[in-house]
C-alpha positions in Angstrom: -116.8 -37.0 -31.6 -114.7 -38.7 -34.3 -111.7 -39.1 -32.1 -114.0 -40.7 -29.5 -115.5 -43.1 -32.3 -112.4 -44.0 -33.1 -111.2 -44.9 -29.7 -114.2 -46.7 -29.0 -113.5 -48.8 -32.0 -109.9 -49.6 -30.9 -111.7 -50.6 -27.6 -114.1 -53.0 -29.6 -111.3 -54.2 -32.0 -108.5 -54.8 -29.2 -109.8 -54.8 -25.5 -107.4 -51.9 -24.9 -109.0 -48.4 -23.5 -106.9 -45.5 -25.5 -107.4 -42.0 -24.8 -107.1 -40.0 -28.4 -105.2 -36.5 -28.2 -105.6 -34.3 -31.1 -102.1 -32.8 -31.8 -101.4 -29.6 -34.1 -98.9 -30.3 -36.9 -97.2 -27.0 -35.1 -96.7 -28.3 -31.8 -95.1 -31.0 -33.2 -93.1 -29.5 -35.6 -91.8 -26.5 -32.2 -92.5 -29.0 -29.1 -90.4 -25.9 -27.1 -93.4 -23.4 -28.2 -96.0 -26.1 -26.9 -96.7 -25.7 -22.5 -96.4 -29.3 -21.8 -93.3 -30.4 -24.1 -92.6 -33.1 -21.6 -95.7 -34.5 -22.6 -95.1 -34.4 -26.5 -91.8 -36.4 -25.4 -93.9 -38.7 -23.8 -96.5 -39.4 -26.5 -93.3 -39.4 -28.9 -91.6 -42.6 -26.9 -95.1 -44.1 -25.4 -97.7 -43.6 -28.2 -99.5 -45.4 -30.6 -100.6 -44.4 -34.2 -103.9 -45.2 -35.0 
């Protein structure tokens, strides 16, 4: 629920829908190991930190 929260604030704040993933410190630190590493490489170029 707190990542929703926080999207939903974003929302409020901005106008701008965001979808929060959670990420594991692992994944990111072996993107190879993780089953969509295209998609780490996308949130890489394409996301935002909130």
């Amino acid at each position: 629920m707190m990542l929703a929260g926080l999207a939903y604030y974003a929302y409020l704040d901005t106008g701008i829908m965001v979808q929060p993933v959670p990420i594991a410190i692992e994944d990111w630190l072996n993107p190879a190991q993780f089953p969509r590493p295209g998609f780490l490489r996308n949130i890489e170029r394409e996301g935002i930190v909130l």
